[in-house]
C-alpha positions in Angstrom: 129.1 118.3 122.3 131.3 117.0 119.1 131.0 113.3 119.4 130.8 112.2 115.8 134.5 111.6 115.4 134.2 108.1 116.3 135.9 105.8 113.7 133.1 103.3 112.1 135.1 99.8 111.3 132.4 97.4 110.5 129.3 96.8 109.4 126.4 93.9 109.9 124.0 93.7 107.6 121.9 96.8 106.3 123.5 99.2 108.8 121.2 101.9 110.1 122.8 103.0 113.6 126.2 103.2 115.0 127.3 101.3 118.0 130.4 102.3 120.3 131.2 99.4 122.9 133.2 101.2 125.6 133.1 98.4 128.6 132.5 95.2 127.1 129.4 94.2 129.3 126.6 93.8 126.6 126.4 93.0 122.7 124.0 93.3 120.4 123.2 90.1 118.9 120.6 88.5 116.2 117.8 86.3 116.8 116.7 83.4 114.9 112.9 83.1 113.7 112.5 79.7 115.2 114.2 81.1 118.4 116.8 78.2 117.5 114.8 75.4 117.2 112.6 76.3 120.7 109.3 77.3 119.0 107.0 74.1 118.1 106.9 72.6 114.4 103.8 73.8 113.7 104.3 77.5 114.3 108.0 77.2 112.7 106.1 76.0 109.4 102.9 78.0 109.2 103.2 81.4 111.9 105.7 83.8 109.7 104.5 87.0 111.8 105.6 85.2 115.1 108.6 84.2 113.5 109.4 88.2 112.4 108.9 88.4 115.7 111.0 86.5 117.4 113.9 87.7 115.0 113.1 91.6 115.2 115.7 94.0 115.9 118.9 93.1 118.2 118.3 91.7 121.1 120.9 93.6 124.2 122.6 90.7 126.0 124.3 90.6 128.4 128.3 88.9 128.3 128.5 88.5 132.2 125.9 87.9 134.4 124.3 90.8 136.9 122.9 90.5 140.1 120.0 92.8 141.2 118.9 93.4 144.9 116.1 95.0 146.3 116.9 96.7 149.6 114.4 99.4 151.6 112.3 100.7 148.3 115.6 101.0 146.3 117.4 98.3 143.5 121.1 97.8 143.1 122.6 95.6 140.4 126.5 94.9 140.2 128.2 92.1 138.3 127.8 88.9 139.5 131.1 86.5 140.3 134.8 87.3 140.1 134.3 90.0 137.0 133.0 92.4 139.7 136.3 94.2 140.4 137.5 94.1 136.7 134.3 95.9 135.7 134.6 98.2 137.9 138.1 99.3 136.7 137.0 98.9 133.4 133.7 101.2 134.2 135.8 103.9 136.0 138.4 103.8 132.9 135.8 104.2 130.2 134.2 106.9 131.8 137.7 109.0 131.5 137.5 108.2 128.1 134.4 109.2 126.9 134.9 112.5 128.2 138.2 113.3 127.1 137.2 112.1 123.1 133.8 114.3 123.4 131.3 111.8 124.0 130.0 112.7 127.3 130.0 116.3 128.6 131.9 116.7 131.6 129.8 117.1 134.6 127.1 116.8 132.3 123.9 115.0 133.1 125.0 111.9 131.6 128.4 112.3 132.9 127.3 112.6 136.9 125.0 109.1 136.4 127.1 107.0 135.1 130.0 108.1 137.4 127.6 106.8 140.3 128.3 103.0 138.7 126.6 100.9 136.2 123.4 101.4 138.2 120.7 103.4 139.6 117.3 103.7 141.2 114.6 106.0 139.3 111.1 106.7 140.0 108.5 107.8 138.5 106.0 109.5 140.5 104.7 107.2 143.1 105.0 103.9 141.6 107.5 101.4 141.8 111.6 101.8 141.6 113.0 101.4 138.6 116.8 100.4 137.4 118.3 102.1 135.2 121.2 99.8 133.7 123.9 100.9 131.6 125.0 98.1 128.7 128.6 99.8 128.0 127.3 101.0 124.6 126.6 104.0 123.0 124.5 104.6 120.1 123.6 106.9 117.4 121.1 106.6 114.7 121.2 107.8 111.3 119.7 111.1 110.3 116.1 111.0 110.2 116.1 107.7 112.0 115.1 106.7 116.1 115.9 103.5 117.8 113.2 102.0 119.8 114.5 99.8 123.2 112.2 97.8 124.8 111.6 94.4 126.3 112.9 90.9 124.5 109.6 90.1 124.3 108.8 86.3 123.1 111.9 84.7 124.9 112.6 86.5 128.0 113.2 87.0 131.7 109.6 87.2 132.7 110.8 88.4 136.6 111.8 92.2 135.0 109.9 94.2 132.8 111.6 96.7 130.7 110.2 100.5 129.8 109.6 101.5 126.1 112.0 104.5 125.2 113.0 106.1 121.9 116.7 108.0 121.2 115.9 110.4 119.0 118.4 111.3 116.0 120.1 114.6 117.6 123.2 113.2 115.8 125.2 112.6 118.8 126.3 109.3 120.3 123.6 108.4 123.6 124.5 105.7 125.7 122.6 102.8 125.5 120.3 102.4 128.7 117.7 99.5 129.9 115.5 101.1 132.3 114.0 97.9 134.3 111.0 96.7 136.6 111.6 94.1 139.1 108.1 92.2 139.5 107.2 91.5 142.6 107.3 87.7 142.9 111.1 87.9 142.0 113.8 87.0 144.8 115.6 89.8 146.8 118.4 88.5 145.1 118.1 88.1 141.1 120.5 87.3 138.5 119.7 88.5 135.3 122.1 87.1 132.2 121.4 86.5 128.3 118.6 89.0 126.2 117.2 91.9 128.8 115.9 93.7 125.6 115.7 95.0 121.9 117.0 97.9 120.0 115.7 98.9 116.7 115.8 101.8 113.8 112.4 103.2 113.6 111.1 106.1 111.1 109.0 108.8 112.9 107.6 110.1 110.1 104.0 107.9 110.7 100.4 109.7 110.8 97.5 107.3 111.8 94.1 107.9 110.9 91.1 106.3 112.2 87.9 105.8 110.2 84.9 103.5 109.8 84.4 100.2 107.7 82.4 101.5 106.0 84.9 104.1 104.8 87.6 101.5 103.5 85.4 99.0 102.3 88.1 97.1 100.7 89.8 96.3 103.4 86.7 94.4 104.6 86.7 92.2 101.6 90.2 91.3 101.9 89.5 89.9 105.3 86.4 87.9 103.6 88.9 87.0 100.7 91.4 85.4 102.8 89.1 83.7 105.5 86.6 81.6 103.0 85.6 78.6 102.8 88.3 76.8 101.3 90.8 78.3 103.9 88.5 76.6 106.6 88.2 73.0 105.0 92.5 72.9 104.5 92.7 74.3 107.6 90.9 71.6 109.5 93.3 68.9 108.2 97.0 70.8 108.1 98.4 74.3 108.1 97.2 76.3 105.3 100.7 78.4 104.6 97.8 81.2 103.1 99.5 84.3 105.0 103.1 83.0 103.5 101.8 82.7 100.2 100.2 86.1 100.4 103.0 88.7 101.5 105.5 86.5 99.5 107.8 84.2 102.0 107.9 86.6 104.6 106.2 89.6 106.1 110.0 91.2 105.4 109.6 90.4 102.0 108.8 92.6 99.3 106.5 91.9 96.1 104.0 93.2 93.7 100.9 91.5 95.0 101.7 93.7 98.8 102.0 96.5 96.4 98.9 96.2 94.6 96.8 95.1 97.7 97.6 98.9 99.0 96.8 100.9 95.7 93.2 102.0 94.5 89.9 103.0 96.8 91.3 103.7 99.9 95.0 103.8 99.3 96.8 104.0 102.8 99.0 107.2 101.5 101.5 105.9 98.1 104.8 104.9 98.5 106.3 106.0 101.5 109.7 104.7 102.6 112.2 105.4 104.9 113.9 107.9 102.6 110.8 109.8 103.6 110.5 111.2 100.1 106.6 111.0 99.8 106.2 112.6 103.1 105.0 110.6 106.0 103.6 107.5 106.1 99.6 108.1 106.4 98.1 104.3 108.1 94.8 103.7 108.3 92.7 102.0 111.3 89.7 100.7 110.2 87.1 100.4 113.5 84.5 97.3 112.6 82.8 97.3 116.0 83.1 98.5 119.7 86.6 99.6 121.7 88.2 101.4 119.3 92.1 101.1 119.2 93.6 104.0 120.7 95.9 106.5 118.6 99.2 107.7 120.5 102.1 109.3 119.4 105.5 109.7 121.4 105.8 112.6 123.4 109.4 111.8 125.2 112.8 111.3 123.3 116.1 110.2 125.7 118.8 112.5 123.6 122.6 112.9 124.5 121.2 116.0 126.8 120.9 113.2 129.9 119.0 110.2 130.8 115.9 111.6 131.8 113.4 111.4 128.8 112.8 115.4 127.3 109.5 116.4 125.2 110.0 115.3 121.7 110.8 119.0 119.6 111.2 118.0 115.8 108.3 120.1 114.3 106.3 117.6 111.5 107.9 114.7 112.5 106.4 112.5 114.8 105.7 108.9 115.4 102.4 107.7 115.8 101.8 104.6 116.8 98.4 102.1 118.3 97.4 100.8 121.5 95.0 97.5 121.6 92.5 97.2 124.8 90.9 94.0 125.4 86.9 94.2 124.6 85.6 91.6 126.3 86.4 90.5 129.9 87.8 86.8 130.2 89.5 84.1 132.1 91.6 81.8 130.9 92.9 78.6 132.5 95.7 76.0 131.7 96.2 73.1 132.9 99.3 71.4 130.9 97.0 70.0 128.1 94.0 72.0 127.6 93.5 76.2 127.4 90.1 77.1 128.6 89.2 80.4 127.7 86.3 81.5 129.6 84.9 85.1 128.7 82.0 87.6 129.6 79.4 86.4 127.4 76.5 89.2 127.3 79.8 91.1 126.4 81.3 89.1 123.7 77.8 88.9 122.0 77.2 92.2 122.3 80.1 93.0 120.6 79.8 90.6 118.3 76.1 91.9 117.3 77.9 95.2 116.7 80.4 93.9 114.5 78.0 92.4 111.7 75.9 95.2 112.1 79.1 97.0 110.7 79.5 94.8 108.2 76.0 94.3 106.9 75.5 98.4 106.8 78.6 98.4 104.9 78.3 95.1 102.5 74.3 94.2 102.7 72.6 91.3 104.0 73.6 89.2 101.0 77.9 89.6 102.3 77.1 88.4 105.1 75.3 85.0 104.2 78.1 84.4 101.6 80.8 85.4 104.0 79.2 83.7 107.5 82.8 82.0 108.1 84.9 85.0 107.0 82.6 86.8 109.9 82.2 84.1 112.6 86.0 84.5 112.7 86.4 87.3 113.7 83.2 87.7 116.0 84.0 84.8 117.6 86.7 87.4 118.7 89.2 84.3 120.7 90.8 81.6 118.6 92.2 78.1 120.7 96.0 76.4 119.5 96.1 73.2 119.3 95.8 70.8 122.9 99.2 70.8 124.8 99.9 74.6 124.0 99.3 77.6 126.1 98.6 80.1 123.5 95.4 81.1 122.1 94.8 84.3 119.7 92.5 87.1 120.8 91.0 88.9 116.9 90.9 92.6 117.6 87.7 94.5 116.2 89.8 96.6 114.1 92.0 96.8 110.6 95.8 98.5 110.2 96.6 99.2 106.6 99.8 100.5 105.8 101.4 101.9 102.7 103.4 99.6 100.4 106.7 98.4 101.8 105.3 98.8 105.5 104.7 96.3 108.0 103.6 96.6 111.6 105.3 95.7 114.7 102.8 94.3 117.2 104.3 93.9 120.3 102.2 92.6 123.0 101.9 94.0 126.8 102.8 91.2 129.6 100.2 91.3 132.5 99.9 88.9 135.8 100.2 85.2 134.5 100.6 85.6 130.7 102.2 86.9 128.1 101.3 89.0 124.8 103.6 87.9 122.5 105.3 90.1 119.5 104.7 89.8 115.8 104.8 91.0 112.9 102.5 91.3 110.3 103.0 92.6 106.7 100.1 95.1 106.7 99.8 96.6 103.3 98.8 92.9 101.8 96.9 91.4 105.5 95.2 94.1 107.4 94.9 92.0 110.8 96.8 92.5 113.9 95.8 89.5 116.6 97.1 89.4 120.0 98.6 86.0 121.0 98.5 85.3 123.8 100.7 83.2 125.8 99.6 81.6 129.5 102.7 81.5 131.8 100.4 80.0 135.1 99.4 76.4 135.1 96.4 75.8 136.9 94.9 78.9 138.1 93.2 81.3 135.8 94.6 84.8 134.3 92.1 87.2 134.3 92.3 90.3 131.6 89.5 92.6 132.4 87.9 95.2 130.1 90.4 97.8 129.1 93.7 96.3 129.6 96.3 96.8 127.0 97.0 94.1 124.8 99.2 95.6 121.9 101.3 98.8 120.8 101.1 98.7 116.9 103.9 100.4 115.3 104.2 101.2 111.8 107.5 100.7 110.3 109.3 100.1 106.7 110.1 96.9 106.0 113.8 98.0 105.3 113.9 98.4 108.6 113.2 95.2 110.2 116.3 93.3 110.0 118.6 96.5 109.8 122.3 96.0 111.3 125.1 98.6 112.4 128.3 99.9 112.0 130.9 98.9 114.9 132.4 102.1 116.1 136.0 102.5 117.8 137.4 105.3 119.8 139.6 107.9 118.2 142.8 105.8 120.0 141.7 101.9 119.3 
């Protein structure tokens, strides 16, 4: 199917993907760090891997409202209010165009979905229905780039859930679909409006290795470095600004001290980019004590072939990415002022004990006496905010190091009650990846037993964090 003969008219920022807007329903829009103004003073000031967060990608929002209904095991959504009709038109006259300029086969998989309406029920297996929602766009990376969609993560509609999915770079155009959950405590009838999720450029050209402390020592000192004593006595008075200082401004920015933290013993795998020119990007995760991250790598690309995700056939190139599970089972209870994390203790101290273990085998006795605070840091393995906040940090037993000029996405995994918010963390110069958690329930406890997924830890170029794209038109604007 020839649909590259779209005409590109404008470009935002470092374009990376082109975007066709056939219907008007969604755009793609940019975040502000501080989530304009919403997120509290003291993160806005010290927290720059929240505030990459908050700001990654483009978030998909919606220009008209939609109203979703559950009805005998299946979801309909339509849009809500006197656009309904217009849309409609709109909807049936895009579709005509699209095929007749090459963008959609006719009768072709994508072609017989979308002419059943903006919306439909999947399924997968026996678990709950799905929507699958159609923004209006169409997309189409650049060569040797995916997008990633997913959720809006640290400001959104907590009643839906939205499914990870990656368009791979088959260089046709793919329109742009949000495949949704409806939790269960939502209404019959919900209106969704605003940011329903994030698009962003991705390189699949990551390979993930997993080894022990002990075989990247220096990525254990570097955790000692930055957590000594003197970080502990400013930080019991005022925000310490270390982090800032260390990756240069911001975990998008690039400088020589990043550069140099990722050369020498233990090098993370030279200077990959997203030219790809050194080959892929080789990360490391360094295990320091029990519940090993787990290493994944995407199976299932959507492609301009039809909406159903199809196994992933590009050879060498793949995208490897890591999953977080919680180590220690815990409760956790708000109550407007104070957070009261309540864990497993014969559990936490276990793995606790196993953690200096792995340090003292790799450093000696004599490490761990200069480095007790560096150490009860991270054992400790849950860190309280402030009174008043419901957020508190949960230290994962584990290092990422990425090459120079790569940072990591963290993006967290909602459950019942709270959230797991996402970051990002310049991991070439600061090899931790914490899940922050925040608590949605006031008054009764969330409980996260051992196992559940906190995090997905994906590697990416820091090129690629704020990249824009190019506003395409069709062949008769």
């Amino acid at each position: 199917m020839e649909a590259a003969a779209a005409v590109v008219v404008a470009a935002a920022g470092d374009a990376r993907f082109e975007v066709l807007d056939a219907l008007g329903l969604c755009r793609l829009t940019r975040r502000t760090g501080d989530l304009d103004g919403a997120v509290p003073l003291r993160v806005a000031k010290a927290c720059v891997p929240l505030l990459e967060g908050n700001a990654f990608g483009l978030q998909i929002t919606l220009a008209r409202p939609i109203e979703v209904r559950r009805r005998l095991g299946s979801l309909r959504a339509e849009p809500a209010g006197e656009h309904r009709e217009a849309l409609a038109r709109a909807h049936r006259a895009a579709l005509t165009r699209l095929v007749s300029q090459g963008f959609l086969a006719p009768e072709g998989a994508w072609h017989r979905a979308l002419r059943g309406g903006l919306a439909w029920t999947c399924r997968k297996g026996l678990g709950p229905p799905r929507l699958r929602l159609w923004t209006g766009l169409l997309v189409r990376p650049d060569p040797g780039l995916w997008l990633r969609v997913a959720g809006a993560a640290n400001r959104r509609n907590a009643l839906i859930e939205v499914s990870e999915a990656y368009l791979a770079d088959d260089g046709a155009f793919v329109p742009l679909v949000v495949e949704l959950r409806v939790r269960d405590e939502a209404p019959q009838r919900l209106q969704i409006e605003g940011e329903i999720g994030c698009i962003a450029p991705v390189l699949p050209d990551v390979q993930i290795e997993a080894c022990a402390l002990a075989d990247a020592p220096e990525v254990g000192r570097a955790h000692a470095a930055f957590y000594d004593a003197k970080y502990f006595a400013v930080k019991k008075g005022q925000v310490t600004r270390k982090y800032r200082r260390l990756v240069g401004g911001t975990a998008g920015g690039r400088n020589a001290r990043a550069g140099e933290g990722s050369a020498g013993e233990g090098s993370a795998g030279g200077e990959s980019t997203s030219e790809g020119s050194a080959g892929p990007a080789r990360v490391r995760l360094v295990v320091a004590g029990p519940a090993a991250p787990e290493i994944t790598e995407v199976t299932e690309v959507t492609t301009a072939a039809g909406p159903d995700p199809v196994p992933w056939r590009g050879g060498a190139r793949r995208l490897a990415s890591i999953v977080v599970r919680n180590a220690v089972p815990f409760r956790a209870t708000f109550d407007g002022h104070t957070l009261a994390v309540a864990p497993e203790a014969p559990r936490l101290a276990d793995g606790a004990a196993a953690v200096e273990r792995a340090f003292a085998q790799t450093f000696g006795d004599d490490f761990l006496a200069a480095n007790r605070g560096a150490l009860w840091y991270l054992t400790k393995y849950f860190t309280p905010h402030p009174p008043g906040e419901p957020h508190f940090f949960v230290k994962p037993w584990a290092f990422t190091r990425t090459p120079p000029g790569w940072s990591s996405l963290l993006d967290g995994v909602h459950g019942d009650g709270y959230d797991v918010m996402r970051g990002v963390v310049a991991t070439d110069a600061f090899f931790a990846t914490p899940a922050v958690f925040h608590v949605r329930r006031l008054g009764a406890p969330i409980e996260v037993p051992e196992g559940a997924p906190l995090l997905r830890i994906v590697p990416i170029p820091r090129d690629l964090l704020r990249a824009g794209f190019r506003e395409a038109r069709f062949l008769d604007a």
